[in-house]
KEVEXVO-157771 format. One record per residue (C-alpha): x, y, z; residue number from 1; residue in three letters. Coordinates in steps of 0.05 Angstrom, whole numbers, plus 5000, padded with zeros to 4 digits. Each point is the difference from the previous one (the first is absolute). Layout:
{{X; Y; Z}; NUM; ALA},
...
This chain:
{{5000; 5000; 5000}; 1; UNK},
{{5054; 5051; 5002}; 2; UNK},
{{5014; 4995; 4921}; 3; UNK},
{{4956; 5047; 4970}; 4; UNK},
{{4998; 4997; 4927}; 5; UNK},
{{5012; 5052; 4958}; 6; UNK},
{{4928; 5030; 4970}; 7; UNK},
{{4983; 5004; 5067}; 8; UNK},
{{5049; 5031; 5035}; 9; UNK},
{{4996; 5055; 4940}; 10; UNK},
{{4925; 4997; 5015}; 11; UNK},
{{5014; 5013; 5076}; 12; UNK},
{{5039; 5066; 4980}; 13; UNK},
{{4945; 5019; 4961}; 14; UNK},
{{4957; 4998; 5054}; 15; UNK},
{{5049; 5035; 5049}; 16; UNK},
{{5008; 5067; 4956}; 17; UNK},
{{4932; 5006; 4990}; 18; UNK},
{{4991; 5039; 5064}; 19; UNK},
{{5046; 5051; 4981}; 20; UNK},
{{4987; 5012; 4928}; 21; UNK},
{{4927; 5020; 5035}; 22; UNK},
{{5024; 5032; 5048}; 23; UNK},
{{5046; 5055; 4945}; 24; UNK},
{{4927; 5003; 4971}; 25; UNK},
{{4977; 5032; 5059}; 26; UNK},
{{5040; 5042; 5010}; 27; UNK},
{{5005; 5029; 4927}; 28; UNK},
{{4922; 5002; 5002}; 29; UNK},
{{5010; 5037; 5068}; 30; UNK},
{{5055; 5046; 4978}; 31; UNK},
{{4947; 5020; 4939}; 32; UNK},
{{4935; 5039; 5031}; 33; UNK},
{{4961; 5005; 4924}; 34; UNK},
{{4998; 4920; 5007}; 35; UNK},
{{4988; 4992; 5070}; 36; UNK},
{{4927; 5047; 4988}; 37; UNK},
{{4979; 4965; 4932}; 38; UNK},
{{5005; 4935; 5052}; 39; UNK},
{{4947; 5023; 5042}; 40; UNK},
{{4955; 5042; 4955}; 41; UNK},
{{4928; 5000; 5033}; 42; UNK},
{{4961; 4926; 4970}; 43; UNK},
{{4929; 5048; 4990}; 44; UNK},
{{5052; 5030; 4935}; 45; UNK},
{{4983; 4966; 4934}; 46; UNK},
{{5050; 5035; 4959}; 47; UNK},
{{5077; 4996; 5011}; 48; UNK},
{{5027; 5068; 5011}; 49; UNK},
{{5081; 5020; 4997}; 50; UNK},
{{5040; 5016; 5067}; 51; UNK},
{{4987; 5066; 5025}; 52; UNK},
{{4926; 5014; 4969}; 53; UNK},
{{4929; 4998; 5025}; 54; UNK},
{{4960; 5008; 5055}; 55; UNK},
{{5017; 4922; 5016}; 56; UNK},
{{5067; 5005; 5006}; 57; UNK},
{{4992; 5041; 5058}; 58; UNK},
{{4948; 4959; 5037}; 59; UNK},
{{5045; 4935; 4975}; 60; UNK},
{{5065; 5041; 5041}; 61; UNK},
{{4964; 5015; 5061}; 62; UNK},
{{4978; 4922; 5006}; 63; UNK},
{{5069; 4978; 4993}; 64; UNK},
{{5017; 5005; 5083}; 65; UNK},
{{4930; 4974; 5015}; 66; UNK},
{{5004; 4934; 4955}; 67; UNK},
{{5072; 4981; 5005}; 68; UNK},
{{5016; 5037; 5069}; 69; UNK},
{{5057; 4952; 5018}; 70; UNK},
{{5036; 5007; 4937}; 71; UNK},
{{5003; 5076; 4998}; 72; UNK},
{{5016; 5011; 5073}; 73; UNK},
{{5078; 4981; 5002}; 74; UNK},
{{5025; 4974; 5070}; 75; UNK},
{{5067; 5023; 5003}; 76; UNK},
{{5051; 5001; 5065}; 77; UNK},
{{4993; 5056; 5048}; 78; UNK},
{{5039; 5051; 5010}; 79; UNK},
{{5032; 4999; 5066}; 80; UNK},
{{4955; 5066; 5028}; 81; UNK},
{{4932; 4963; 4980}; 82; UNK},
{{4946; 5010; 5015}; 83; UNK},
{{5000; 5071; 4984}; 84; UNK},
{{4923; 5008; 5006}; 85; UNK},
{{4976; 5043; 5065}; 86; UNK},
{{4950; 4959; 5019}; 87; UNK},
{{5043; 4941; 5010}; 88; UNK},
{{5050; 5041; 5034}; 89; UNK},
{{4946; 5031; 5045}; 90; UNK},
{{4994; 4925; 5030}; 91; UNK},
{{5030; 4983; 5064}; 92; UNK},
{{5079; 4968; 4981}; 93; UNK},
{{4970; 4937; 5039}; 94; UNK},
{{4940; 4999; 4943}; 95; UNK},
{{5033; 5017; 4929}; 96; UNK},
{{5051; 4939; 5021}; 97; UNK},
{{4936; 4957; 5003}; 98; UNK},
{{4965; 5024; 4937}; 99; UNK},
{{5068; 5005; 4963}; 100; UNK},
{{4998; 4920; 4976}; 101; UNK},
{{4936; 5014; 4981}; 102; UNK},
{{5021; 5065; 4949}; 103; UNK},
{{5027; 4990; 4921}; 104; UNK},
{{5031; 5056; 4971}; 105; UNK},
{{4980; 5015; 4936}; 106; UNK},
{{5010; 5051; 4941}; 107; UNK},
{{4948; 5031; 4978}; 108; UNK},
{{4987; 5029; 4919}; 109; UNK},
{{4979; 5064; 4976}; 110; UNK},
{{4924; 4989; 4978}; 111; UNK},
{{4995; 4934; 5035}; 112; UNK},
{{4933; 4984; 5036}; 113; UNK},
{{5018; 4968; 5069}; 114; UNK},
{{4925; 4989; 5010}; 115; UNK},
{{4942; 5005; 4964}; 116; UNK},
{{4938; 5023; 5015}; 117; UNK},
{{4941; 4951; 5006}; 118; UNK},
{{5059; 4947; 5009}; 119; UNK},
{{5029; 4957; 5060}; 120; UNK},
{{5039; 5032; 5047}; 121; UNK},
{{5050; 4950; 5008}; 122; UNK},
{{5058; 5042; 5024}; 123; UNK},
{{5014; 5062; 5036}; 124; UNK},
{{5052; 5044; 4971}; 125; UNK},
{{5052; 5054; 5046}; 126; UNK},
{{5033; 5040; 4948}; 127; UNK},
{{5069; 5016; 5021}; 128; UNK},
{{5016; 5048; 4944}; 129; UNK},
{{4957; 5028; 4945}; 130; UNK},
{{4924; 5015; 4998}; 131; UNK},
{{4936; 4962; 4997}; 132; UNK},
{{4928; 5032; 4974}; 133; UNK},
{{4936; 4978; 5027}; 134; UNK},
{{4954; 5001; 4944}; 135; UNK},
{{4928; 5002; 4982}; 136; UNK},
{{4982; 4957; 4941}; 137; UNK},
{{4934; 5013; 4960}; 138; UNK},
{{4962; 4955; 4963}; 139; UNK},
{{5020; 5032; 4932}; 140; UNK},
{{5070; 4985; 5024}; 141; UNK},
{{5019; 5078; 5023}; 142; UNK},
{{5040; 5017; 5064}; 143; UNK},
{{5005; 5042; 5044}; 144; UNK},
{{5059; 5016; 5056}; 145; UNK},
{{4965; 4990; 5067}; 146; UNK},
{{5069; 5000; 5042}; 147; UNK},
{{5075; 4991; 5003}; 148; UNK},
{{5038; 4946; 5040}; 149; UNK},
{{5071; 5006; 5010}; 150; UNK},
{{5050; 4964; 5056}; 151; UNK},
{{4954; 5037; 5056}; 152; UNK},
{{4957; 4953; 4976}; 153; UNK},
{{4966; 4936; 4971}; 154; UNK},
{{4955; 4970; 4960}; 155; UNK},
{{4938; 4961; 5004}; 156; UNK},
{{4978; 5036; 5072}; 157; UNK},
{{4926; 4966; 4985}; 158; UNK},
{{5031; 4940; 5030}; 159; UNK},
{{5004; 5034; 5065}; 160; UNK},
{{4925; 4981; 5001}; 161; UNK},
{{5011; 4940; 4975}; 162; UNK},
{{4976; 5009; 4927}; 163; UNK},
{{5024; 4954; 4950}; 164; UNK},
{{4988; 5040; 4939}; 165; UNK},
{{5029; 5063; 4975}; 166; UNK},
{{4939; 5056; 4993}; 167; UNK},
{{5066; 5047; 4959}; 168; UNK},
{{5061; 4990; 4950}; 169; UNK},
{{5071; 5004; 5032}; 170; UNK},
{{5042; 5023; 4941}; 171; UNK},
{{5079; 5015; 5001}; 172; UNK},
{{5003; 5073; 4984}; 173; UNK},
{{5079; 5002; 5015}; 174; UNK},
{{5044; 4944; 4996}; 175; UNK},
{{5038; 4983; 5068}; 176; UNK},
{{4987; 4931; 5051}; 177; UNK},
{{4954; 4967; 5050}; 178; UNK},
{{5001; 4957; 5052}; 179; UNK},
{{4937; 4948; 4982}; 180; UNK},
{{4966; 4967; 5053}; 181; UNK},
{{4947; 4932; 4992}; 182; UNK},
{{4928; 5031; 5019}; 183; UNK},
{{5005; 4942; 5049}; 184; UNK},
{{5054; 5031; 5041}; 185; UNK},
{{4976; 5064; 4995}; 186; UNK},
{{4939; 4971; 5030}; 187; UNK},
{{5043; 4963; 5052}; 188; UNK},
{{5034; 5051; 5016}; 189; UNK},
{{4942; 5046; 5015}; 190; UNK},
{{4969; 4942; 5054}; 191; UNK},
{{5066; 4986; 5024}; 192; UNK},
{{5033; 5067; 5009}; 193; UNK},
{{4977; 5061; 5030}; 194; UNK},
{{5052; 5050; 4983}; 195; UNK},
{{4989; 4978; 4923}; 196; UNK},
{{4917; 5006; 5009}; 197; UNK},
{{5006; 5073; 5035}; 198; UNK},
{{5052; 5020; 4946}; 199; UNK},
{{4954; 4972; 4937}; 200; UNK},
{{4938; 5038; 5040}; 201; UNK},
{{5041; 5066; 5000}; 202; UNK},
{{5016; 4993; 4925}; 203; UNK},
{{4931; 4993; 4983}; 204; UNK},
{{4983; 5064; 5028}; 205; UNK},
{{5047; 5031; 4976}; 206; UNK},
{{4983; 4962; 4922}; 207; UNK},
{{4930; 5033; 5015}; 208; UNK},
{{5020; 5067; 5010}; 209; UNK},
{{5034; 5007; 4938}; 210; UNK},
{{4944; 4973; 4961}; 211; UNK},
{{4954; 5045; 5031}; 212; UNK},
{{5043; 5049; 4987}; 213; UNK},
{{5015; 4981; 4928}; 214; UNK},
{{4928; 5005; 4987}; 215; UNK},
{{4993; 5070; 5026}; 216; UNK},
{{5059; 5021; 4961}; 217; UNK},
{{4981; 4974; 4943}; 218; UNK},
{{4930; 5052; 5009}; 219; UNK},
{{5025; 5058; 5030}; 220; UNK},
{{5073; 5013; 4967}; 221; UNK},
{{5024; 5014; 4931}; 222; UNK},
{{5035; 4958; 4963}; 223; UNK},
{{5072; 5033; 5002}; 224; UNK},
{{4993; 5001; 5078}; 225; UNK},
{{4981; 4916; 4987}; 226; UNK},
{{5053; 4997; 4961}; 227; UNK},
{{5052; 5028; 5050}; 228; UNK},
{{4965; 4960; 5057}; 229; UNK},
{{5017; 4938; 4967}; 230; UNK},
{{5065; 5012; 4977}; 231; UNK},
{{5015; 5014; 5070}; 232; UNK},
{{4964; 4934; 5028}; 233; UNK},
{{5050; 4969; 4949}; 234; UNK},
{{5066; 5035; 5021}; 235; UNK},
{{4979; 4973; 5072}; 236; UNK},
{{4992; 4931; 4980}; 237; UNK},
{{5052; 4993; 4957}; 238; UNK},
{{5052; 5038; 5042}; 239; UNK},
{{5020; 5035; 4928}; 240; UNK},
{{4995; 5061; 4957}; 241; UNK},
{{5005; 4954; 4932}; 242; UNK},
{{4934; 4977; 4990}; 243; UNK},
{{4995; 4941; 4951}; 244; UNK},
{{4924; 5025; 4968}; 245; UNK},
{{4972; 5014; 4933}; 246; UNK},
{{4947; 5050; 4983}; 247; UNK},
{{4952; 4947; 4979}; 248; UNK},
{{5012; 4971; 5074}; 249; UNK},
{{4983; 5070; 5033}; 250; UNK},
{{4947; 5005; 4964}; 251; UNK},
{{4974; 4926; 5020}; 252; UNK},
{{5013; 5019; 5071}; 253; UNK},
{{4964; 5058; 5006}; 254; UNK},
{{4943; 4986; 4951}; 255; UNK},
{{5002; 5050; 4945}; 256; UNK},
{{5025; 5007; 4929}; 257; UNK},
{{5074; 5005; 4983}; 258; UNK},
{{4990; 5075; 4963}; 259; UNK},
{{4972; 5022; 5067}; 260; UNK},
{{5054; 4967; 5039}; 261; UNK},
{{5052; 5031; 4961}; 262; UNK},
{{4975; 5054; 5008}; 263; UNK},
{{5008; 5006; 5075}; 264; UNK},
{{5069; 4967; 4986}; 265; UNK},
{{5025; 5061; 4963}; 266; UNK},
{{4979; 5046; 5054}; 267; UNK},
{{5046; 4970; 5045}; 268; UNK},
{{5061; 4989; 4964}; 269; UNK},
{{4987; 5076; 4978}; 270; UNK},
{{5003; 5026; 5072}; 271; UNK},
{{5064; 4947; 5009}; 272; UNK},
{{4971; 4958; 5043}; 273; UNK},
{{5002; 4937; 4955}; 274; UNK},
{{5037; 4981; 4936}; 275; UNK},
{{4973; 4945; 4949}; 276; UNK},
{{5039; 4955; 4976}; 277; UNK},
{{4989; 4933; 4957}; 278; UNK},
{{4951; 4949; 5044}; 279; UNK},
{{5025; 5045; 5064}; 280; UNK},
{{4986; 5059; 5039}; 281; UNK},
{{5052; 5031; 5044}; 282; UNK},
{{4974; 5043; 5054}; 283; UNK},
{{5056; 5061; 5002}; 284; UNK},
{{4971; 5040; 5064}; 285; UNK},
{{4978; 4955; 5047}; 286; UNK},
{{4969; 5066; 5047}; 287; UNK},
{{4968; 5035; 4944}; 288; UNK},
{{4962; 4942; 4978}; 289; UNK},
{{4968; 4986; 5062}; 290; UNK},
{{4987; 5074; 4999}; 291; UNK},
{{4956; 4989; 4940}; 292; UNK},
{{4973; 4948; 5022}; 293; UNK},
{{4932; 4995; 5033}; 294; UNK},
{{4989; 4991; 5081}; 295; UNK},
{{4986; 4940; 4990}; 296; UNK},
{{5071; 4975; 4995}; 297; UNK},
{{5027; 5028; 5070}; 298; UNK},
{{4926; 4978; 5033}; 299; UNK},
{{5014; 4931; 4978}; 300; UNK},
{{5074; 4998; 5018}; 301; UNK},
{{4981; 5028; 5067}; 302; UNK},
{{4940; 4945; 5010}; 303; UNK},
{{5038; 4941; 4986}; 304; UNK},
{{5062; 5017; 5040}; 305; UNK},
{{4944; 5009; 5056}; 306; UNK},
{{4978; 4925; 4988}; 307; UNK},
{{5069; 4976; 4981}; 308; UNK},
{{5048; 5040; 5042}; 309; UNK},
{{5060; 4940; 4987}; 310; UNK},
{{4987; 4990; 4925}; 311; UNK},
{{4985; 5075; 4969}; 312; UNK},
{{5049; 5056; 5009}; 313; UNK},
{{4974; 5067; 4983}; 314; UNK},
């Protein structure tokens, strides 16, 4: 039995490469975004449309996290200062060593849904870097920015109440990390440990408050004050002036056209408070900006850091 004959032993190494020669595929079909949408191009299309065109290649993009979540969240090793998110660090030392076998870091893509809406919330997500939108999702497939998450936060706070569904969208606005936890040991951890249940409580008021406020903003304040209020909200998440967005995303975010949203654009960088650049925005005075802005962005730093005195700096 330990002769092999020849055809087979070729037949063997056939066998063996196979793995890799799929696994190159992958990741040239990764490396190549116009192939990776034509993929998963919504099944209600009847007619085949090229990379980068149609209303369906938008809806088919913003499905991609939410069907294939585990292929498009990369673990990757931690850097030796993680977790960076607040919350986490808010915990007692004694509980982030429990919950930290429980955490997978993960990268998280520009335009990536992390969850959908109407979808199982199967994971909790504590950006460390970058920012998360919470948004509304309309049945004629429209959104709307309802909130920002960033690493004071996390996602999927409906589980808090033990919901198993997600009522919004979660969509990567700028690239950075998470830590992702199971929705089980979120909900373990909430029964188990106090410290984590009072922090989660706290966060949730202060998620509420800048909803409410959101929502009042959005009805009382013009659009160039919006504009500067989010920018803001971004530079404070993000911890930079260099703002990864495009027009078209500002315009998604705060629910108008892109004429109008340029618009308001070009009245900041005229006064020097911003300069546009390709698929960025980098905010150039900092204090002027906020100084444009509405109230609402000092109210809302101001509540938060008054629910979340460890994990919001004002």
């Amino acid at each position: 039995m330990r002769h092999v004959s020849a055809n087979v032993a070729f037949a063997s190494s056939r066998v063996a490469q196979r793995p890799r020669l799929i696994a190159r595929r992958s990741r040239s079909v990764r490396n190549r975004p116009s192939i990776q949408y034509a993929f998963f191009i919504h099944p209600c299309s009847q007619k085949k449309r090229p990379p980068g065109s149609g209303p369906n290649i938008r809806q088919a993009r913003f499905r991609i996290g939410t069907g294939a979540n585990r292929r498009h969240l990369e673990s990757m090793t931690p850097p030796t200062n993680w977790p960076r998110n607040r919350l986490l660090l808010a915990l007692p030392s004694r509980g982030l060593k429990q919950l930290l076998p429980e955490l997978e870091y993960i990268h998280c893509r520009r335009e990536q849904v992390l969850i959908d809406a109407d979808r199982s919330l199967d994971h909790v997500f504590f950006p460390d870097s970058g920012v998360v939108s919470v948004m509304a999702v309309y049945s004629d497939g429209s959104t709307i920015e309802m909130a920002t998450i960033g690493r004071e936060g996390c996602t999927g706070m409906q589980s808090v109440f033990g919901a198993k569904r997600s009522s919004a969208r979660f969509f990567v606005q700028i690239p950075g990390s998470a830590a992702k936890m199971s929705r089980s040991t979120f909900t373990r951890a909430m029964g188990s440990m106090p410290s984590f249940r009072s922090l989660m409580h706290a966060y949730v008021h202060a998620f509420l408050e800048q909803v409410m406020l959101s929502a009042a903003c959005n009805g009382a304040h013009s659009l160039k004050e919006r504009l500067a209020r989010w920018l803001l909200m971004m530079r404070d998440r993000s911890d930079e002036d260099e703002l990864p967005v495009t027009q078209n995303l500002l315009a998604d975010m705060l629910g108008v056209q892109r004429p109008t949203i340029t618009n308001a654009a070009q009245e900041l960088e005229r006064a020097g408070l911003i300069e546009r650049g390709r698929r960025q925005v980098t905010i150039l005075d900092r204090q002027a900006l906020s100084q444009a802005s509405c109230e609402c962005y000092q109210l809302l730093r101001a509540r938060v850091a008054s629910h979340l005195p460890k994990t919001y700096t004002l």
